[in-house]
C-alpha positions as CSV (number, residue, x, y, z in Angstrom):
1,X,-17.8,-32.9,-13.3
2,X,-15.9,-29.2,-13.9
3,X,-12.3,-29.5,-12.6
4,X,-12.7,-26.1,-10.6
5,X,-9.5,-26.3,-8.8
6,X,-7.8,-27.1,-12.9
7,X,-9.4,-23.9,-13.9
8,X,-8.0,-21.7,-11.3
9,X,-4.7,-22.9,-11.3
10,X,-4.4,-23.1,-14.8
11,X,-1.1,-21.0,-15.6
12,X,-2.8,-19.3,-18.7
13,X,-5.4,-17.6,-16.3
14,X,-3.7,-17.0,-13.9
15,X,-1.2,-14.7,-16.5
16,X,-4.6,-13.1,-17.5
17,X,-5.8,-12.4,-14.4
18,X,-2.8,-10.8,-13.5
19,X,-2.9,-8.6,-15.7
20,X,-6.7,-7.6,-14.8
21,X,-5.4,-6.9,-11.2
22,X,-2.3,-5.0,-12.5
23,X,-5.3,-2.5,-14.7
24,X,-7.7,-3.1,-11.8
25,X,-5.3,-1.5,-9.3
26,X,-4.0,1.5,-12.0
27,X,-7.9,2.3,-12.2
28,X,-8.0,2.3,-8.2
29,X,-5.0,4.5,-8.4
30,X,-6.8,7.0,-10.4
31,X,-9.9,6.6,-8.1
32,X,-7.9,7.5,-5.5
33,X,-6.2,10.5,-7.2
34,X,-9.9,11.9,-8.0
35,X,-11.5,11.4,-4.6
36,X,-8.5,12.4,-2.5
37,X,-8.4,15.7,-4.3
38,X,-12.3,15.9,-4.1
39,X,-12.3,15.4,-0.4
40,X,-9.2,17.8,-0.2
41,X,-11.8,20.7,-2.0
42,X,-14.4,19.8,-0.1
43,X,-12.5,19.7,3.7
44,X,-10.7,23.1,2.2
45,X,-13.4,24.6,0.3
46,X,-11.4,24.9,-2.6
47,X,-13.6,24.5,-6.5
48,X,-10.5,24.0,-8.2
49,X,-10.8,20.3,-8.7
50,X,-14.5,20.5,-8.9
51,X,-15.0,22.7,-11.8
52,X,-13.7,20.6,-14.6
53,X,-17.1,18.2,-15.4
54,X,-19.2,16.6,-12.6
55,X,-17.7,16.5,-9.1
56,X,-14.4,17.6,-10.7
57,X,-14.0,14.2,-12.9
58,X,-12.7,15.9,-15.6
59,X,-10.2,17.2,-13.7
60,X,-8.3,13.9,-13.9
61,X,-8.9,13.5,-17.6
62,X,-6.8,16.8,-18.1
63,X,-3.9,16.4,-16.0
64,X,-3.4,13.0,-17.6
65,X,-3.2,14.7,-20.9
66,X,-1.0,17.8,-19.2
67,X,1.5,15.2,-18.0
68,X,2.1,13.4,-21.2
69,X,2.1,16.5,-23.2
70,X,5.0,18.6,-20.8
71,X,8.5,19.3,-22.4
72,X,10.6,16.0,-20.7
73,X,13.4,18.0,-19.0
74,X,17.0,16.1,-18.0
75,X,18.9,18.4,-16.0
76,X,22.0,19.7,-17.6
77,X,24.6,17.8,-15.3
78,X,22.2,14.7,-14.1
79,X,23.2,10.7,-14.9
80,X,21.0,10.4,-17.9
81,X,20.7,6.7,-17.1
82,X,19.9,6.8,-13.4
83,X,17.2,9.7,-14.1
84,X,15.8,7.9,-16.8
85,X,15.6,4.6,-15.4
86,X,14.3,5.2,-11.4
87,X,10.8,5.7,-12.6
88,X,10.8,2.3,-14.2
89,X,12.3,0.6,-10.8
90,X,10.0,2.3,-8.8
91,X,7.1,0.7,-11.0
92,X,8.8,-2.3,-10.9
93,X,8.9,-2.8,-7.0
94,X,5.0,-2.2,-7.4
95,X,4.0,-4.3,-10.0
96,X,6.7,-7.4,-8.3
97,X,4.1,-6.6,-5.0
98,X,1.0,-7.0,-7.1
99,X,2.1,-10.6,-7.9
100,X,1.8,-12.2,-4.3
101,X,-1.2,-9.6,-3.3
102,X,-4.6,-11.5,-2.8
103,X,-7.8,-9.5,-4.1
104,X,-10.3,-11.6,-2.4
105,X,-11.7,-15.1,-3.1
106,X,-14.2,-17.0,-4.6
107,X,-16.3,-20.0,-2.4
108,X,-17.7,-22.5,-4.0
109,X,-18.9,-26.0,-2.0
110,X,-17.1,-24.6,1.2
111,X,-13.8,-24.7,-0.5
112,X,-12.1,-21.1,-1.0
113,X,-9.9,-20.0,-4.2
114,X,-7.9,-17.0,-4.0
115,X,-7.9,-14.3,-6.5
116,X,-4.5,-13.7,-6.9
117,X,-1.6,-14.0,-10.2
118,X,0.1,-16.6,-7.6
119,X,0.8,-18.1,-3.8
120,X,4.0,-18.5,-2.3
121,X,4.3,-19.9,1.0
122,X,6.3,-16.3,2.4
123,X,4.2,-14.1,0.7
124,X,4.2,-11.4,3.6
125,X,7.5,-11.6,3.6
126,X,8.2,-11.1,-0.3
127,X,5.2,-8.2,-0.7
128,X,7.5,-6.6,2.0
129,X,10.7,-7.0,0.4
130,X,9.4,-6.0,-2.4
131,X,8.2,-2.7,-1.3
132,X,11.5,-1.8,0.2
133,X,12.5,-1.9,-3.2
134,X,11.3,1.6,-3.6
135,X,13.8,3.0,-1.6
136,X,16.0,2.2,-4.0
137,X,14.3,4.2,-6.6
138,X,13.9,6.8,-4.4
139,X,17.5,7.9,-4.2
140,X,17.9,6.8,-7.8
141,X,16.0,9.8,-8.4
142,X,17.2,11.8,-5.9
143,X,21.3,11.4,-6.3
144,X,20.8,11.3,-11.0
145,X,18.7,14.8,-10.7
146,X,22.5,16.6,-9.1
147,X,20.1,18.8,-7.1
148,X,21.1,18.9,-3.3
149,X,17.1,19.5,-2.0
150,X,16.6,16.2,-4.0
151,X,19.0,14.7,-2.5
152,X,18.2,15.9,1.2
153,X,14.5,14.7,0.7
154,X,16.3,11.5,0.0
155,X,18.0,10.8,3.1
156,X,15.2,12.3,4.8
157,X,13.5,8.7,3.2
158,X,16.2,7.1,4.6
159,X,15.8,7.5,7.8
160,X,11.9,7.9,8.0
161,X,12.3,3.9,6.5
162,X,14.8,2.2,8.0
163,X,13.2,3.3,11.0
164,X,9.9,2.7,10.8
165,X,10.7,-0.8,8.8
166,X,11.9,-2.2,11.8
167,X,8.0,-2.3,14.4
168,X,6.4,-2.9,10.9
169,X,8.7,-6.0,10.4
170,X,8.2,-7.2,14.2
171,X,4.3,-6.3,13.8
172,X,4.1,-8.9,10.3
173,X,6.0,-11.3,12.8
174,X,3.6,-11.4,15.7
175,X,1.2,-12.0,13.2
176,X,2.4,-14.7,11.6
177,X,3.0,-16.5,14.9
178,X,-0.6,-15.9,15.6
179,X,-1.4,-17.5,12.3
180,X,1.8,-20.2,12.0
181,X,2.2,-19.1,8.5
182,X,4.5,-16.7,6.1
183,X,1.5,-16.9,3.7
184,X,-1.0,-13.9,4.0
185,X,-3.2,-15.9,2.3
186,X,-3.3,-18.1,5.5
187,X,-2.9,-15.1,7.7
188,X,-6.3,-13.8,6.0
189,X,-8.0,-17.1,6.4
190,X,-6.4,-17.8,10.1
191,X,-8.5,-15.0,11.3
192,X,-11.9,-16.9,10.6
193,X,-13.9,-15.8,12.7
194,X,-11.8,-13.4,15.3
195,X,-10.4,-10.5,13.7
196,X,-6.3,-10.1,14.7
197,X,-7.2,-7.0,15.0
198,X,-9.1,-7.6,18.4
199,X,-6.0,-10.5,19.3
200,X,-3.8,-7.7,19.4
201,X,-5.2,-4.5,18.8
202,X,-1.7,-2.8,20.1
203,X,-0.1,-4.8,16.8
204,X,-2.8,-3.2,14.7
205,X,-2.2,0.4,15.9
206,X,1.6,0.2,15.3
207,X,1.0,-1.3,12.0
208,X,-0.9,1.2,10.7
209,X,1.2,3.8,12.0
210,X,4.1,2.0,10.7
211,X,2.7,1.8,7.5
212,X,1.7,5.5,7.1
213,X,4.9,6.2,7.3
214,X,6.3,4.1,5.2
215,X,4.1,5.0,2.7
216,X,5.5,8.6,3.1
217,X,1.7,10.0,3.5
218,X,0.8,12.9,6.2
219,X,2.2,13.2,8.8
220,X,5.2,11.7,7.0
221,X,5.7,13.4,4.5
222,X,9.4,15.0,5.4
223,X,11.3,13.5,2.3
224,X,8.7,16.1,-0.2
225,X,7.6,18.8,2.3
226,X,6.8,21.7,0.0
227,X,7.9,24.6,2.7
228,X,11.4,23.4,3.0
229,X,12.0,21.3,-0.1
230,X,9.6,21.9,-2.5
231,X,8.8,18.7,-4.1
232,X,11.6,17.0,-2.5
233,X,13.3,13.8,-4.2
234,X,11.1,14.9,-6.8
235,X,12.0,18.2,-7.8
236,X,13.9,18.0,-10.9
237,X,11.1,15.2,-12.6
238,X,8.5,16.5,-14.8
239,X,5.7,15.0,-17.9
240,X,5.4,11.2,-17.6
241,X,8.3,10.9,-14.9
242,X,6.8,12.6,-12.3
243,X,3.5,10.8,-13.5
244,X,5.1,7.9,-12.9
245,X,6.7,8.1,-9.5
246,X,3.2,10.1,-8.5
247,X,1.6,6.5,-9.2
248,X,3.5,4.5,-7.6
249,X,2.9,6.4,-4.5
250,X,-1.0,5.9,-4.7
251,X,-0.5,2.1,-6.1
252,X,1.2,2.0,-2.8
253,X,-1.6,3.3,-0.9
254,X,-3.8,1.1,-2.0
255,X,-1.8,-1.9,-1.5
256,X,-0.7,-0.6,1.9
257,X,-4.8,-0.4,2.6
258,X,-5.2,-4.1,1.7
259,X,-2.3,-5.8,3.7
260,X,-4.2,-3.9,6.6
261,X,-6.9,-5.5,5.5
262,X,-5.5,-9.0,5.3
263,X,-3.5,-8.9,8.0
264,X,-5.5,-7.3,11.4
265,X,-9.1,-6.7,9.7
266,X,-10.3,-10.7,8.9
267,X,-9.4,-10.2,5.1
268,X,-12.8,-11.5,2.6
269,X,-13.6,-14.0,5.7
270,X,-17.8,-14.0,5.8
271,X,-20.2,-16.4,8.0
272,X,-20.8,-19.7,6.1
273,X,-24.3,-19.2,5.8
274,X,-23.5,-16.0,3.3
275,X,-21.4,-18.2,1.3
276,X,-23.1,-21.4,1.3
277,X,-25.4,-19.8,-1.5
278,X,-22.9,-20.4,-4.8
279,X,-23.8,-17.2,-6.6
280,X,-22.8,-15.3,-3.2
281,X,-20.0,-17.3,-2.4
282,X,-18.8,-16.0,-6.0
283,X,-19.6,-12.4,-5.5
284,X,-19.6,-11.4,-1.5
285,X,-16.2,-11.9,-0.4
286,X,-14.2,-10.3,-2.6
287,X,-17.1,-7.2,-2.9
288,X,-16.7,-7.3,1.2
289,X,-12.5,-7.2,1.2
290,X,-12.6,-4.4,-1.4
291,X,-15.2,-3.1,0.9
292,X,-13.2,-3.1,3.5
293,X,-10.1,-1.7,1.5
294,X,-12.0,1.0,0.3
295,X,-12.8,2.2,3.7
296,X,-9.2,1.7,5.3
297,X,-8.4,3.9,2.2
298,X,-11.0,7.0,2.9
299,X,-9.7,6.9,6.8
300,X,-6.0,7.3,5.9
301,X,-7.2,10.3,3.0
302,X,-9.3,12.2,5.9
303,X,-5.7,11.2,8.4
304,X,-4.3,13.8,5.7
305,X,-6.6,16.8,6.4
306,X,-6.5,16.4,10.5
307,X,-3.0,16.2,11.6
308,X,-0.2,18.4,11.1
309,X,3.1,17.1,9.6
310,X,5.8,16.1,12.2
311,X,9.4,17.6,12.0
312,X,12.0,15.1,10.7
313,X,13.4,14.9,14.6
314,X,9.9,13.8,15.6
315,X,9.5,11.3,13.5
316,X,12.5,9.3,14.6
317,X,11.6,9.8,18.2
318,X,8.3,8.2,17.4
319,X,10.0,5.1,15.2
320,X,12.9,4.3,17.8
321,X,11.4,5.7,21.1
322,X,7.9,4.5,21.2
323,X,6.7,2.3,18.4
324,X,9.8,0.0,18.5
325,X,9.3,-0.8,22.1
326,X,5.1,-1.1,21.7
327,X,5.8,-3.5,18.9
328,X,8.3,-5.5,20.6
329,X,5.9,-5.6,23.8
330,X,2.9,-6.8,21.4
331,X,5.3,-9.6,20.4
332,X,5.9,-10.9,23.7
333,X,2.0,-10.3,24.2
334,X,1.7,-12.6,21.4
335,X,4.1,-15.6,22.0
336,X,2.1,-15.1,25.8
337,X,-1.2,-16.1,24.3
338,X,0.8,-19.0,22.6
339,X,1.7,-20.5,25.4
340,X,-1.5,-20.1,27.5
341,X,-3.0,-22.1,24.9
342,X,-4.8,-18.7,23.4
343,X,-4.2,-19.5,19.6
């Protein structure tokens, strides 16, 4: 009889499979570049990005080969080391989150196997370490371009993260006390068949906020606001380098999308009649938690065309005055449950 579990955990494929999620999620990057622009023209009527081939997919095709055909500028009095190597760190801290990150599962026989390049029992806690890594590229790039707009989108970073890491820290902690594991594989699986979502919907909405902001999308956006700073910590990057960090920032969004997913939105979890089938216990629940991803993704693009972008003073109100003490509350909402017997 075929050692499944043998063949799943064999190291071999798991290095391969790895790298089919690292491609997988640079192709949903460019996805995500194409329809966010498309949905951009279409909210704006603009037929910029639409003229270039069908639907504007073209489009993408020629500012690929724009960016890797630009002059590469260093700024005369920049760290030549720091500006050449941020862009590298910053893909770095991506592809170290892309290790631990589940893409879904495959059932066979009632037994589920994770698609992912490995488990680690504190996986939440090391996909969010790892994404604070960023920061660090961040004002690698900002402080090696010697450019003081750089520099003030920077610290505008800064303060938008540190804020806003601390509700998103104590929301991945009330979740994990709902699930009694570190492992977002077990998180995912813990929420078989109530959502966490509807255990603590005031978690999920601070989360998600949280989150937005930490991925620097609108309304967040102060650290690269085009009025004030023009591209901010990105200013003095062009070619491949701005390609680069511009990657990162949607690699993030989709990852951002999927620890939504796993953690308050049941993650590939299905009824066991759907899975019982083999064939569909192969296919359905990683089409579902992609699915699901997918949509998470369109509702934080359309976030971008309906609200207006908050002034840096705003956004630290919102972190320390009102998230902070929601997230704290959902906590102690959470540890209640516990000892009522809940969960």
């Amino acid at each position: 009889m075929m050692d499944i579990e043998a063949i799943i955990y064999n190291p071999l494929l798991r290095g391969i499979l790895g790298l089919c999620i690292m491609g997988a999620v640079f192709g949903g990057a460019c996805v995500a570049v194409w329809f966010e622009r498309k949905l951009s023209a279409d909210v704006q009527q603009r037929y910029g990005p639409m003229r270039v081939g069908p639907h504007g997919l073209l489009q993408l095709v020629a500012d690929a080969i724009k960016l890797f055909t630009k002059e590469d500028i260093i700024p005369k009095n920049a760290d030549r080391i720091l500006f050449v190597s941020a862009p590298i760190l910053l893909m770095g801290s991506v592809f170290l989150m892309l290790v631990a990150m589940p893409f879904g599962a495959i059932i066979i026989d009632g037994e589920s196997y994770v698609i992912a390049a490995t488990e680690m029992d504190i996986s939440v806690l090391y996909i969010e370490a790892m994404s604070a890594i960023s920061i660090i590229g961040i004002f690698m790039v900002a402080y090696s371009a010697n450019n003081k707009y750089s520099v003030l989108g920077a610290f505008r970073n800064f303060a938008r993260m540190i804020g806003y890491e601390v509700p998103l820290g104590i929301c991945i902690v009330s979740v994990a006390i709902m699930a009694g594991s570190l492992n977002i594989v077990d998180i995912a699986e813990a929420q078989s068949p109530l959502w966490f979502i509807i255990m603590q919907p005031l978690g999920a909405i601070v989360f998600f906020i949280a989150l937005m902001a930490d991925m620097g999308r609108l309304p967040f956006d102060q650290n690269e606001s085009e009025e004030e700073l023009i591209a901010g910590w990105m200013t003095e990057y062009t070619s491949m380098r701005f390609g680069y960090c511009f990657f990162a920032e949607y690699i993030h969004l989709i990852l951002g999308s999927m620890l939504v997913v796993l953690l308050f939105l049941g993650g590939w979890n299905l009824p066991a009649f759907l899975t019982d089938i083999t064939i569909l216990g192969i296919i359905l629940p990683t089409v579902f938690f992609l699915l699901k991803v997918a949509l998470v993704i369109l509702f934080i693009i359309m976030i971008r065309w309906a609200v207006p972008r908050f002034r840096i003073d705003q956004v630290v109100d919102l972190s320390w005055k009102k998230l902070l003490p929601l997230s704290l509350l959902n906590l102690g909402w959470v540890i209640g449950l516990g000892l009522l017997g809940v969960y």
